[in-house]
C-alpha positions as CSV (number, residue, x, y, z in Angstrom):
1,X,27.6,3.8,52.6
2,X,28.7,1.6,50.0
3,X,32.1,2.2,48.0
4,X,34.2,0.1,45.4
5,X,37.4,2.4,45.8
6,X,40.4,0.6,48.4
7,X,43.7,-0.6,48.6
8,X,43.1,-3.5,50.4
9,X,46.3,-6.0,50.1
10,X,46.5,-8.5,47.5
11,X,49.0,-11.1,49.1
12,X,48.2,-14.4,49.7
13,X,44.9,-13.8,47.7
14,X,43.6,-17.4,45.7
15,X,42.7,-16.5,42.3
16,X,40.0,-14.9,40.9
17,X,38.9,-16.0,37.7
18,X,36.6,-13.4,35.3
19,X,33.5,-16.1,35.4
20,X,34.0,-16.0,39.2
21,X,34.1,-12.0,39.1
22,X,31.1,-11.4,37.0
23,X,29.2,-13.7,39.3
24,X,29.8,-11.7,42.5
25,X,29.5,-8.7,40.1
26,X,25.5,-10.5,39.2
27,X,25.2,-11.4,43.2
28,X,25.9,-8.6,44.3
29,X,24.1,-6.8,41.7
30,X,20.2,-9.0,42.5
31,X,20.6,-9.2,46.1
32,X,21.7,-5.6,47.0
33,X,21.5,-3.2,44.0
34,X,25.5,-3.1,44.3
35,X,26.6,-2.1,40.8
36,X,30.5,-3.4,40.8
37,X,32.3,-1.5,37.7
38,X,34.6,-3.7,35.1
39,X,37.8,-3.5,36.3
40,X,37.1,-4.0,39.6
41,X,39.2,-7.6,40.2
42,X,41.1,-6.6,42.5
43,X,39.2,-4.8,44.8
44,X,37.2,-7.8,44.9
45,X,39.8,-10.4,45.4
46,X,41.4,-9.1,48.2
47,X,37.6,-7.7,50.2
48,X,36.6,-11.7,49.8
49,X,39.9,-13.8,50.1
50,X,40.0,-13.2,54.0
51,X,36.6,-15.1,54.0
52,X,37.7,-18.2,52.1
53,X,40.6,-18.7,54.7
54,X,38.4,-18.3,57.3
55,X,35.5,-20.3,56.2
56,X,38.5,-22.6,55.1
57,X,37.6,-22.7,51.3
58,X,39.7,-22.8,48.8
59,X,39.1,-21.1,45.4
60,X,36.3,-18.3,44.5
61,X,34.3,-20.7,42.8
62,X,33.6,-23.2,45.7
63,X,32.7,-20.1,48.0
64,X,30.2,-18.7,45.5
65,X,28.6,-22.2,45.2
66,X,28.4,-21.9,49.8
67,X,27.2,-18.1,49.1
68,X,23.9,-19.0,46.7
69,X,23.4,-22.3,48.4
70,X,23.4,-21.1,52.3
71,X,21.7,-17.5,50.8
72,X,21.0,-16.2,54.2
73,X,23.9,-14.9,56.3
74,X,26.6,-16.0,53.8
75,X,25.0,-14.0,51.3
76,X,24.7,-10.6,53.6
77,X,28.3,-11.1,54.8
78,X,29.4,-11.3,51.2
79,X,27.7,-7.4,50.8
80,X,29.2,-6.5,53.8
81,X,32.7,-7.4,52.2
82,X,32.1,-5.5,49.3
83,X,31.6,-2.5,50.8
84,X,32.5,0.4,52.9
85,X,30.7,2.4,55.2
86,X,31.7,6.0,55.5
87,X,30.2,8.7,57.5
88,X,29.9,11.1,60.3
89,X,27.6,13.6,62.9
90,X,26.2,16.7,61.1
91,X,27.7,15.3,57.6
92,X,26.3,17.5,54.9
93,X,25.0,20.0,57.6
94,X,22.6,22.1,55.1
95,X,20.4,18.9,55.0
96,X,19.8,19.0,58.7
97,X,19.2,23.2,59.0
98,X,16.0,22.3,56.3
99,X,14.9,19.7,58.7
100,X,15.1,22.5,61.7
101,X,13.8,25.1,59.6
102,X,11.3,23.6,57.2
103,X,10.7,19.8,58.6
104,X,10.4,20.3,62.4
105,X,7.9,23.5,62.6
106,X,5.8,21.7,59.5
107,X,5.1,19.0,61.7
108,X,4.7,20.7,65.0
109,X,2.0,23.0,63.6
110,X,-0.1,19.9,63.0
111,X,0.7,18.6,66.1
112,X,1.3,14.5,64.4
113,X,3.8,12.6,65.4
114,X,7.2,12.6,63.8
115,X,8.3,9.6,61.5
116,X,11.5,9.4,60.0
117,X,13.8,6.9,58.2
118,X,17.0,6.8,58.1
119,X,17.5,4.0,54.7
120,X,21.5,3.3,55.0
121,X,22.3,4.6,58.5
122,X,25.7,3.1,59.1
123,X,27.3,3.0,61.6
124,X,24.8,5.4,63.6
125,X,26.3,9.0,63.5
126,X,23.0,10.2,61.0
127,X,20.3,8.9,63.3
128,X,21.7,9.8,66.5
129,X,22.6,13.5,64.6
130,X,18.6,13.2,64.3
131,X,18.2,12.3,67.6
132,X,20.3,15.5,69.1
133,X,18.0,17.1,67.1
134,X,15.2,16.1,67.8
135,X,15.7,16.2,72.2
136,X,17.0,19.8,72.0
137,X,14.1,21.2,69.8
138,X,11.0,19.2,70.4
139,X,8.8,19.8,73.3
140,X,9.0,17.1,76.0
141,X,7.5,13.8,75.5
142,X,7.0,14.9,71.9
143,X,6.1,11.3,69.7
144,X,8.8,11.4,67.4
145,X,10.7,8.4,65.9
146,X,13.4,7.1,63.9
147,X,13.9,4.3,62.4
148,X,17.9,2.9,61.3
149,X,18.4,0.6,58.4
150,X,21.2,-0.8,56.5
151,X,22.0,-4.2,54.8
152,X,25.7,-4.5,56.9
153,X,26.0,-6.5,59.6
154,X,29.2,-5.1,61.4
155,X,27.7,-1.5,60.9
156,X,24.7,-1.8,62.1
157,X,26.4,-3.3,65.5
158,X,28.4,-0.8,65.7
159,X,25.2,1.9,65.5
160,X,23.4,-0.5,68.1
161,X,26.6,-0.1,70.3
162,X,26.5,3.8,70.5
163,X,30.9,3.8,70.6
164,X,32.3,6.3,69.2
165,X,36.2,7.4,69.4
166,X,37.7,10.9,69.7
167,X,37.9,10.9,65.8
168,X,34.4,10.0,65.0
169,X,33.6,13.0,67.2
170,X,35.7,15.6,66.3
171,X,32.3,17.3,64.8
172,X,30.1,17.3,67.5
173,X,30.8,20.0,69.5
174,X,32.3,20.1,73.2
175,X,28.7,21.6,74.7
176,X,26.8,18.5,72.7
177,X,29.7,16.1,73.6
178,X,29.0,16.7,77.2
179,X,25.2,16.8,77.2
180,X,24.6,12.9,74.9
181,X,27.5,11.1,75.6
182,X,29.4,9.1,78.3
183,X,33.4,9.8,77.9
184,X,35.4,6.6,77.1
185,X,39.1,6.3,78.4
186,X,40.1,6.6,74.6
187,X,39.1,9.9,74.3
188,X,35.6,8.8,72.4
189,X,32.4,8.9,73.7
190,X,29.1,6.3,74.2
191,X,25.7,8.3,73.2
192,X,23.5,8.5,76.5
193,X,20.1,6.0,76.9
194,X,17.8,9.5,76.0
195,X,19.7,9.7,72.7
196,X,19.4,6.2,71.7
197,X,15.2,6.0,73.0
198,X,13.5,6.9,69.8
199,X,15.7,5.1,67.6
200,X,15.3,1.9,66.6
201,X,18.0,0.0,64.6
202,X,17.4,-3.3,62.1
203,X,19.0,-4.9,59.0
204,X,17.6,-4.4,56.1
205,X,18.5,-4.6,52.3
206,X,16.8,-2.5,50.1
207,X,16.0,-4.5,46.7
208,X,14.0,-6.9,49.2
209,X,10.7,-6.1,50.9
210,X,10.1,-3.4,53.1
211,X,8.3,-4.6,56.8
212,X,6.8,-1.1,57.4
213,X,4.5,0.5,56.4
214,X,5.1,4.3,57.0
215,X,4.0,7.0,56.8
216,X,7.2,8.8,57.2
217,X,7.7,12.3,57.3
218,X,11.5,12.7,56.1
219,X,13.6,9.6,54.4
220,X,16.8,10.2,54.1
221,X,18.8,7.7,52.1
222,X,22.4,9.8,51.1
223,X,25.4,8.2,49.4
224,X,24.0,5.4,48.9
225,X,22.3,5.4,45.5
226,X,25.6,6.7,43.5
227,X,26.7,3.1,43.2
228,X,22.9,1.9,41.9
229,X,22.3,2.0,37.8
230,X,19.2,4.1,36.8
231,X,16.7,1.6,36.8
232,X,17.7,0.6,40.6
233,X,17.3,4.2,42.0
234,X,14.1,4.8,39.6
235,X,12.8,1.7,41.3
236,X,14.0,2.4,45.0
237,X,13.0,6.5,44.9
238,X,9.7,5.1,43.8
239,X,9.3,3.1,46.7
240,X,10.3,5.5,48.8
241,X,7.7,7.9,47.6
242,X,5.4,5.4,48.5
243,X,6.3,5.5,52.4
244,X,6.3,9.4,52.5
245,X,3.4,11.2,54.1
246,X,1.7,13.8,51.9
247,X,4.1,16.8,51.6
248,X,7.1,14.4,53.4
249,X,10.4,14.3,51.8
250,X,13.5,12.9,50.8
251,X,17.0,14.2,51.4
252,X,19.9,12.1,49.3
253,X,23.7,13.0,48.9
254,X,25.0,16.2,48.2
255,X,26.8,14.3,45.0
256,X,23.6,12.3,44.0
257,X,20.9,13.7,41.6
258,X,17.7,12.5,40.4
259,X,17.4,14.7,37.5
260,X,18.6,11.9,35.4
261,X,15.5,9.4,36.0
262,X,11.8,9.8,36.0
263,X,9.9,10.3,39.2
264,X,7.1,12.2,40.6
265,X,8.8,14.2,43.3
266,X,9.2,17.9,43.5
267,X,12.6,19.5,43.7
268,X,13.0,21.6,46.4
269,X,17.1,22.3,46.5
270,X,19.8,20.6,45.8
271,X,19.8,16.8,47.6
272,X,16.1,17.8,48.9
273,X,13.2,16.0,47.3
274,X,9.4,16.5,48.5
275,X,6.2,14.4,47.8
């Protein structure tokens, strides 16, 4: 999930001129929704300065000329410098005891396949949390589905790669460690091929356009849209409601709120949303 606050090392860093910061500020601002505060400088300076050396560029300016003129990969690798990705299994565990108390029998009484979204997955740990889910409550061969997004490159590898160490486990319990992943000699664990089946991971920035089509019964999309402005998550919640099933709904961060915009969903506790 994205996140302007780090410590990252200034030495050796070229200068960074206020033009040249209000331009990645506008960048990153059109391509990805990234709202950078003022103030910011040297955050930026020192996320970006590694790529100039190694794309062997000297100064900010001639970089941000490459970035808007090669657009494609350039462009997303500039978002994936700017920010972070934090997260972990069963994070905000409330959300996931609605889904297996409200969600899951919902949908099983109709009998429909399940459709969910997972808009900003990271590196992996929400959708394969879903996944757990999913294998120990469903009834076998049960047509259920996720589908991982996220505009960063190296995260969405790393989701793809299913490699997680001790640390990143340390809240997925012994009995669950055993039953969906492979021990690593670190300590860490890789999640098991009937884990990773009904997931399906691709990049994805959210300010472009959306390939699918939905209908999806649960989006969940959490810590992501407390570094958008108000017209940016008025727009994207929108859009969202548009992929929901009737009665589907969307779950968003424990410290996100959409009781400062307009919208059309129903509020059904705190970070839970319904159509």
């Amino acid at each position: 999930m994205p996140s302007l606050s780090s410590s990252d090392s200034l030495s050796s860093a070229p200068d960074l001129s206020l033009d040249d910061f209000q331009r990645v500020r506008r960048i990153a601002y059109e391509r990805a929704g990234l709202a950078i505060p003022e103030g910011k400088e040297g955050l930026v300076r020192s996320r970006v300065s590694k790529r100039l050396r190694e794309r062997r560029i000297s100064s900010f300016s001639a970089y941000l000329d490459t970035v808007e003129a090669e657009d494609g990969d350039e462009m997303v690798r500039l978002i994936d410098l700017l920010t972070t990705n934090k997260t972990d299994f069963f994070r905000e565990p409330a959300h996931f005891d609605f889904f297996l108390e409200k969600i899951l029998p919902a949908v099983l009484a109709t009998g429909k396949p399940l459709r969910i979204w997972s808009a900003g997955c990271s590196s992996g740990e929400e959708p394969y949390t879903l996944s757990m889910l999913l294998r120990e409550s469903l009834p076998p061969r049960y047509d259920a589905r996720i589908l991982a997004t996220d505009i960063c490159t190296r995260v969405v590898a790393a989701a793809k790669a299913g490699s997680y160490s001790a640390q990143q486990l340390a809240d997925v319990s012994e009995a669950r460690r055993k039953r969906w992943f492979t021990s690593t000699p670190d300590g860490g664990g890789t999640v098991v091929p009937e884990l990773r089946a009904p997931i399906s991971f691709a990049l994805l920035n959210l300010m472009a356009d959306w390939p699918m089509q939905g209908p999806f019964d649960l989006i969940l999309c959490r810590n992501v849209m407390i570094y958008f402005d108000r017209p940016t998550i008025t727009r994207l919640v929108d859009r969202f409601r548009q992929l929901l099933a009737p009665g589907g709904h969307l779950f968003i961060g424990h410290s996100e709120s959409l009781t400062a915009i307009e919208h059309k969903y129903r509020y059904v506790q705190p970070a839970v949303y319904a159509k």
